[in-house]
N, C-alpha and C positions, 0 to 999 in steps of 0.2 A: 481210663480217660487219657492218663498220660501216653500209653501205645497209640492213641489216634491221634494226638497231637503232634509226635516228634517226626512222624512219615512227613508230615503237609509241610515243618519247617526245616526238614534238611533239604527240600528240593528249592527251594530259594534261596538258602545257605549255598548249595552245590553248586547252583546258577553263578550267584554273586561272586564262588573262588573261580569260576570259568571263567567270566567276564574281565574281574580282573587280573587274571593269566595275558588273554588276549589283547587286551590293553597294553601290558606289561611287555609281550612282545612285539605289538606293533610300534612302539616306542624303539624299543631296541634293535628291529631287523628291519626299520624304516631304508631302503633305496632310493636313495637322492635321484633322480631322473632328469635328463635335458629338457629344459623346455623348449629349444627348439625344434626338438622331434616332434613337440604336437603340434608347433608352427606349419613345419614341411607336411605331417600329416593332413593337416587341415587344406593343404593348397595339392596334393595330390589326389587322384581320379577315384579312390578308394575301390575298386573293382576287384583286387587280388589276381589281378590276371595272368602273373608273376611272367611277363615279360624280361624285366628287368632282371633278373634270376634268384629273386627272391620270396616265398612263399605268402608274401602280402605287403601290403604299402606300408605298415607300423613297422616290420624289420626290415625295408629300402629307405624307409625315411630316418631307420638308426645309424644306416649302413653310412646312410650321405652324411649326417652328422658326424659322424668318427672319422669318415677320408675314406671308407672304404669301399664306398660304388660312388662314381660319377654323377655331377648333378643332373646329368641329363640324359640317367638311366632310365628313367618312366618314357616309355613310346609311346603310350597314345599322350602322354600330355605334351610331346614336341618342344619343340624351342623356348616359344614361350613361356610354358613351365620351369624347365631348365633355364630360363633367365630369371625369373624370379625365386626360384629356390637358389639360385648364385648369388641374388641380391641380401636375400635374407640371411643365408649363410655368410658371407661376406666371403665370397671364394670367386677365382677368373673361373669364366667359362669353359669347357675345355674347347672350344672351338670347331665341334662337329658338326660339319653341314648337316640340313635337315628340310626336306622339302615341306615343312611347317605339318601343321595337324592332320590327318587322314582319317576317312572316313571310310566305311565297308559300302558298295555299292551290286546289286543284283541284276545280274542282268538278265531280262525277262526271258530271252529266247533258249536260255538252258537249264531254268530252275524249275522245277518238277513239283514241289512243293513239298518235301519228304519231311522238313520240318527240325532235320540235325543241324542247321546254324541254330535254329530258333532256343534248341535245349542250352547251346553250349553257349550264348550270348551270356554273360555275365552283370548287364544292365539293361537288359529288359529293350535293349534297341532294333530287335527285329521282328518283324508283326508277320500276319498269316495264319492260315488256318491249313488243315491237311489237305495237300493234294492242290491245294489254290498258290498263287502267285506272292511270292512273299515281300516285303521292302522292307528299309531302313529307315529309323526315323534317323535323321541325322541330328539333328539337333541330343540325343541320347547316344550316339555312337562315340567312340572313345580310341576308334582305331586300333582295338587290341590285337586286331586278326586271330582271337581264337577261334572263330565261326569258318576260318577259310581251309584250316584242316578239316573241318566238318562236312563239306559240301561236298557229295560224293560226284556230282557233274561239274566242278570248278564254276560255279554260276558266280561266286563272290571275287570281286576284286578291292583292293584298296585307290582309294584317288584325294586328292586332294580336296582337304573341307571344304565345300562349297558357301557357306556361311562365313568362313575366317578368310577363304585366299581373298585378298585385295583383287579387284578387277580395275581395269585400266580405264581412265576417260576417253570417254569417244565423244568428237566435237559433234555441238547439234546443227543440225539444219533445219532451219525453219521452212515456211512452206513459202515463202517468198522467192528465197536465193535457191529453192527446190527449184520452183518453176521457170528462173533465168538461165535453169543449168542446161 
C-alpha cells in the first residue's frame, strides 16, 4: 500500500520544488525594462519591415530609446511618426526632410498579375487574384516598399499618401458669377 502511495505524492512534491525554483529565479534574474520602449512600440507601424535596419520595430524602438537609431528611422511612418516619437522621447528632431507618408501605387498598364508584391506585402495591403489586376488598399499600406523589389515589370511605385497629403483650397464658383463670366 505504501509503494502505491509514495509514486502519486512525490510528483507534487517535485512539482512544488520546481515551482518554487522558478519563482525563486524570476525574482532574482528579473530585467528592469524601459517603459518607454513599449510607448515607441505602441506608436510604430509593427510590420517588421526592417527598413530602418533593424530586424523588427521592438529592437528599433530599443535602439531609439538608448540614442542609438534616429527617431525618424521608421519610413513608412514619415515625419509624423518621427515627431511624435521626438515628443515622447523628449529628443530635437533630427531635421530630415521627408516628403510625408507614402503609399505603394500600381500601375495598370504593366502589372501582369504574377502575384510577388502580393507574397511579400507585409500588411495584407495589396489585393488580387492570379493573373488579374492587382491594387493597393491604401488606407493598409505603410509605404515600406518591400513589394517594389518584387515586381518583376516595375508596375509599383511609391507616391505620396493620398489620404494624409493636405490638398489646397480651390475658390468656389457658384452658378451665378459662372454665368456673368
Amino acid at each position: 500500500m505504501m509503494n502505491a502511495i509514495l509514486p502519486v505524492l512525490a510528483v507534487p512534491a517535485i512539482g512544488m520544488v520546481i515551482g518554487y525554483l522558478l519563482g525563486f529565479a524570476a525574482i532574482y534574474f528579473k530585467v528592469d525594462k524601459d517603459p518607454r520602449i513599449e510607448s515607441v512600440v505602441a506608436l510604430l507601424p509593427n510590420g517588421q519591415c526592417g527598413q530602418c535596419g533593424f530586424p523588427g520595430c521592438v529592437q528599433a524602438a530599443g535602439a531609439m530609446v538608448r540614442g542609438e537609431a534616429a527617431v525618424s528611422a521608421c519610413t513608412p511612418g514619415g515625419a509624423a511618426l518621427a515627431k511624435r516619437i521626438a515628443a515622447l522621447l523628449d529628443v530635437p528632431l533630427d531635421g530630415a526632410d521627408d516628403d510625408g507618408p507614402m503609399v505603394a501605387m500600381i500601375s495598370s498598364e504593366f502589372c501582369d498579375g504574377c502575384g510577388r508584391c502580393q507574397k511579400k506585402c507585409n500588411f495584407d495591403a495589396i489585393i488580387g487574384a492570379t493573373r488579374q489586376q492587382h491594387g493597393i488598399l491604401a488606407e493598409d499600406c505603410t509605404g515600406c516598399a518591400a513589394c517594389l523589389s518584387a515586381c518583376p515589370q516595375q508596375a509599383i511605385q511609391l507616391r505620396a499618401d493620398p489620404l494624409l497629403t493636405p490638398t489646397a483650397a480651390k475658390p468656389r464658383i457658384t452658378i451665378r458669377e459662372a454665368s456673368y463670366v
